[in-house]
N, C-alpha and C positions, 0 to 999 in steps of 0.2 A: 753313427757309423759313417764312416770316409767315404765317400761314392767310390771309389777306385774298390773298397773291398767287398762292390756288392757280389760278385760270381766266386769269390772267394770266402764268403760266409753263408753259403746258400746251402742244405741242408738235404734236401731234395736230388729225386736221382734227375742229374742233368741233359737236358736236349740242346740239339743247334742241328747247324745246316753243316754242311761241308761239300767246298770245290762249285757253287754256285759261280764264282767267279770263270770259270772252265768251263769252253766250250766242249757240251756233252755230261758235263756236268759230274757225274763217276757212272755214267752207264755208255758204253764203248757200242752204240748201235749204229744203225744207219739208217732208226725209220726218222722220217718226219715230224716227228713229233718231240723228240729229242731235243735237251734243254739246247735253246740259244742263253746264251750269258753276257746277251745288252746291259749296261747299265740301265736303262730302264726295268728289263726283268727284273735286273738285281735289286731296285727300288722295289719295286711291288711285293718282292715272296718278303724283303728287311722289313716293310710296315705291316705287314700279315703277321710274321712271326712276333714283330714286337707287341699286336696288340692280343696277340695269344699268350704271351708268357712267355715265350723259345729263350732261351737263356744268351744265347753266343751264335754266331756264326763265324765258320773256320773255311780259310783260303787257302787254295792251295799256288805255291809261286812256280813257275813253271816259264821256260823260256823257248822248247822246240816240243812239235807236236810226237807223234808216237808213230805217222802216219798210215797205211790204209786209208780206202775209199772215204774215210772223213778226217784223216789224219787227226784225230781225238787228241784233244786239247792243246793243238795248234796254234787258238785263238783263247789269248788268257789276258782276263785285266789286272793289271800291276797291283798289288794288293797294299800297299799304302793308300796312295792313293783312292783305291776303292774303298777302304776299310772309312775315309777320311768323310767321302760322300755320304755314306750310308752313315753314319753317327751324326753327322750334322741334319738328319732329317730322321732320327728315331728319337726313343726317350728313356728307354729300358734296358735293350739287350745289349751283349757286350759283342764288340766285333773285333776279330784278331787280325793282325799282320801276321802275314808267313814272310820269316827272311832270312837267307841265308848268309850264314858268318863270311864266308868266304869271297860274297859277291858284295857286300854291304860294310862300310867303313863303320867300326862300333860308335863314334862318334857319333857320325851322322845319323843312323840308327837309333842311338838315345833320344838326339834332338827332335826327331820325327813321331817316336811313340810317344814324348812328353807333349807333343805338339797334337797327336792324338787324340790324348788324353782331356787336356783340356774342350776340344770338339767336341768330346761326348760326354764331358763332368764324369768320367771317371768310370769310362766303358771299355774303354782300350784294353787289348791284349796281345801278349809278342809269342809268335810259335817259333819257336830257335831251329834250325834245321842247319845242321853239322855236314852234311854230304847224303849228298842220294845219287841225283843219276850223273855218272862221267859225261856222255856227252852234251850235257846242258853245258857244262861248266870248260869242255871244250869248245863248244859257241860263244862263251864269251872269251876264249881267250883266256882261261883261269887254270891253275893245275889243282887236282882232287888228289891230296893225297892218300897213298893207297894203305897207308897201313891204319887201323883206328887209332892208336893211341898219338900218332902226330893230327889226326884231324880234330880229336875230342879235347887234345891239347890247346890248340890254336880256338878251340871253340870255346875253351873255359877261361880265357885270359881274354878274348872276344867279350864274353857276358860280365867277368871281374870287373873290365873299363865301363862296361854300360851300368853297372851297379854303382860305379863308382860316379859314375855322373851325374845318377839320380840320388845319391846319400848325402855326397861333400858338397859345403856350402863354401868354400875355399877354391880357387884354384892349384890344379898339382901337374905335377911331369910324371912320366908314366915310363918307366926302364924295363919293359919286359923282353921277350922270347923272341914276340912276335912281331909288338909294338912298339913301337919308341915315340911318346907322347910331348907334348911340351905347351906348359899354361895352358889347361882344356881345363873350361868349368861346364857343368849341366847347367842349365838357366832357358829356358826354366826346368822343371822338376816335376813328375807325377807328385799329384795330391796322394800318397797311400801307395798301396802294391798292386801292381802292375801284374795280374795274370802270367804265368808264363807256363807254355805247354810244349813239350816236346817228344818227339815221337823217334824211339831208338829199339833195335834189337840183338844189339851186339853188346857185351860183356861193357866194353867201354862206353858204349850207347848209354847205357841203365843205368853206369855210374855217376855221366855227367847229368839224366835227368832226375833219379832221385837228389841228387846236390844241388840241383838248382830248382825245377821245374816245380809248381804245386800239380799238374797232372803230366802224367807218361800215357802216352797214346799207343795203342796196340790192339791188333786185330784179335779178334774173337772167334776162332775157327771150329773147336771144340769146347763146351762150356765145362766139361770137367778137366780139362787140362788147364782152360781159363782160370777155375777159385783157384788150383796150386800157382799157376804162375802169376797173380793179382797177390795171393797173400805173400808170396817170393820177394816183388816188391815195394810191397808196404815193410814188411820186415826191412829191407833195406833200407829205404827211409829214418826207417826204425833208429837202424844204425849210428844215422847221420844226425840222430836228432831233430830231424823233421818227417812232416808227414806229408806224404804225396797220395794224392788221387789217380785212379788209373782208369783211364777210358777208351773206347772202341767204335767202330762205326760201321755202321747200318744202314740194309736198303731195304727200302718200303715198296713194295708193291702191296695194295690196301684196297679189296673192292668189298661188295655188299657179299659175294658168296666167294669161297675159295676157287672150285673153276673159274671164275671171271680172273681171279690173282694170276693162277697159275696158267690162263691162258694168254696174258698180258709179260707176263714173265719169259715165256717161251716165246713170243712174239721179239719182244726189245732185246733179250738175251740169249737166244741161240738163233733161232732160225733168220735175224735181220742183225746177229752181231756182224760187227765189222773185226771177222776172226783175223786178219793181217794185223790189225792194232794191237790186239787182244794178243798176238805172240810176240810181238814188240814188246810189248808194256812186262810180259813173263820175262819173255829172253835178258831182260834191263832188271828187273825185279834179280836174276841167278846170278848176274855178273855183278852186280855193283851196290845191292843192297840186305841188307839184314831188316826189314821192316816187317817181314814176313820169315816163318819157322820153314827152315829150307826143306826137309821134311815131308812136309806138308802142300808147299807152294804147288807141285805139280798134281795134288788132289783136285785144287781149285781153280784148276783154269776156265770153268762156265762161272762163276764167281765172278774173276776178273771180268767178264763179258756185262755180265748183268748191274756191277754194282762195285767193279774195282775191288773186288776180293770181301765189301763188307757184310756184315755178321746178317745173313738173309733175312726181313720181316715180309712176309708173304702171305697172303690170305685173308680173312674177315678181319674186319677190326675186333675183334675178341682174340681171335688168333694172333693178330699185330702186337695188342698190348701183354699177351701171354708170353710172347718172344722178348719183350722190352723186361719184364718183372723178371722172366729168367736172368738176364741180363744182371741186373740188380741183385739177383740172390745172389750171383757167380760173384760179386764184390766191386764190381763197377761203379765207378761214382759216375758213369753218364756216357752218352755214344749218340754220337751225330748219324743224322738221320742225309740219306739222298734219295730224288726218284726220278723219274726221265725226265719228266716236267715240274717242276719243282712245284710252281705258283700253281699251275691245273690240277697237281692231285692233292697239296698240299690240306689247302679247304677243309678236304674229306677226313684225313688222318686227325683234322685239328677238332671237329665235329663229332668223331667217331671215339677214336683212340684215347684221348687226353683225356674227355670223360672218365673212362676207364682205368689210367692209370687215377687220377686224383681220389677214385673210389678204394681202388688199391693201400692207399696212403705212401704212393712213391714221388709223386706230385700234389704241388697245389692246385687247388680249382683255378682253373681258369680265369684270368678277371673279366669283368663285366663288358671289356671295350671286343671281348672275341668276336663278338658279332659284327665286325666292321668288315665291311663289301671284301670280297676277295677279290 
């Protein structure tokens, strides 16, 4: 087997982290204890989770904060770059770049994942991100355009060139829309395929990730609305001739008895949110993205506070793993896990929980190195 296809032939329902690299991590609080997102943090939860099993850890790119009294995720590490650290000192898990088409030359982009790639013998993964929020992309001076089908455009002749990089062993000139290319070779090359994950909720969204993506990322708000819209599209897929994984993400609050969860819960996510971020991060969510069921979005605005709208895991670790298997039955091939403290509660959920699912048979046991110092 290629190292590059190991998270791509994994069988098992898939975990990682997500937004570690984000200060605050995806929980919008203002107590103290809320994740910092040093590169050293980041180092400690990437060798924890590698020697647990954790499959992948997913970044989120982020260039202005939300602000409120902690102006939540303000302070973000450039996720190349990090993605580059943490591979060069793991041995297992696969770590993604989050990059957006629009701020990142496809070129450059190819050379960097293939450059990755190699870092981590074939751990690398690219999260494509098409447009989300307008005022980032007015910070740098970029325009967002507003209708989908000119963004999903620009974003499929964006991934055409970076595939084309990593295939042709030749150089070519590139006459498109968007681009206009001349003598660009990939050099080097991913060994195998290259993870690609993308998170879309618009008509045009769905079409560029089932064509491209092996998973589409999407929130988990109702689990019987979840199987219809999971099997919705995988049937798409269908279509295209391929087969796409669809995944979700989740916040763990994890104690020994459910009062302790849900007293910790109400602590970081209501009574100490930082509600000013928390209607930022909404108000940005209604204007400019489809990532979330508009529907819906103003159901979960304590969501957003606690866990950035993910699929709640709250309560005993039986409770924890009973919320992950539903997960699973719903048709999910996997969902990243966050908590206020990543590395501090993590431990527990990995002690607790993973038992539980391996007994399940939705996971593997554990390997032997779990016991290594948190």
């Amino acid at each position: 087997m290629a190292a590059a296809t190991r998270l791509l032939d994994k069988e098992t329902f898939l975990l990682g982290t997500f937004a570690s690299n984000c200060s605050g991590g995806m929980t919008v609080t203002k107590v103290p204890e809320r994740w910092d997102n040093s590169f050293a943090n980041n180092l400690r939860l990437a060798k924890m989770l590698d020697a647990a099993g954790i499959d992948f850890m997913l970044p989120i790119a982020r260039w202005i904060g939300y602000g409120g009294e902690t102006n939540f995720h303000g302070g973000v590490l450039e996720t190349m770059t990090w993605a580059a650290g943490l591979l060069a000192q793991t041995r297992d898990i696969t770590v993604f770049s989050t990059v957006h088409t629009v701020a990142n030359h496809p070129v450059v982009a190819a050379k960097q994942i293939a450059t990755l790639e190699q870092i981590g013998a074939g751990r690398a993964g690219l999260n494509i991100v098409a447009g989300w929020n307008k005022p980032e992309y007015e910070a740098l001076g970029l325009t967002l355009p507003d209708d989908h089908e000119t963004r999903y455009g620009y974003a499929q002749e964006w991934y055409d060139i970076v595939r084309a990089l990593w295939t042709r062993d030749e150089a070519f000139d590139w006459d498109g829309k968007y681009f206009q290319l001349k003598n660009v070779l990939g050099d080097p090359r991913p060994d195998g395929d290259v993870p690609i994950l993308n998170a879309a909720g618009s008509k045009q969204g769905r079409g560029f990730a089932v064509k491209n993506a092996n998973f589409l990322f999407t929130p988990a708000i109702d689990l019987d609305r979840s199987k219809d819209e999971v099997a919705e599209i995988k049937a798409m897929a269908a279509a295209e001739g391929r087969k796409a994984g669809v995944m979700t993400f989740s916040h763990v609050v994890c104690r020994p008895t459910e009062g302790e969860a849900l007293a910790w819960l109400e602590h970081t996510g209501k009574t100490n949110a930082d509600w000013e971020a928390v209607d930022n991060l909404v108000r940005l969510q209604f204007a400019h993205a489809q990532s979330f069921p508009h529907d819906l979005l103003a159901l979960i605005r304590d969501r957003m506070a606690a866990g950035h709208g993910g699929f709640p895991l709250v309560g005993t670790p039986e409770q924890v793993a009973e919320g992950l298997i539903s997960l699973h039955a719903a048709g999910f091939a996997g969902t990243t896990l966050s908590f206020v403290d990543y590395a501090e509660e993590f431990p527990y959920f990995r002690d607790t929980v993973l038992p539980i699912l391996a007994a399940a048979g939705i996971r593997a046991p554990a390997p032997a190195s779990e016991s290594v110092a948190a």
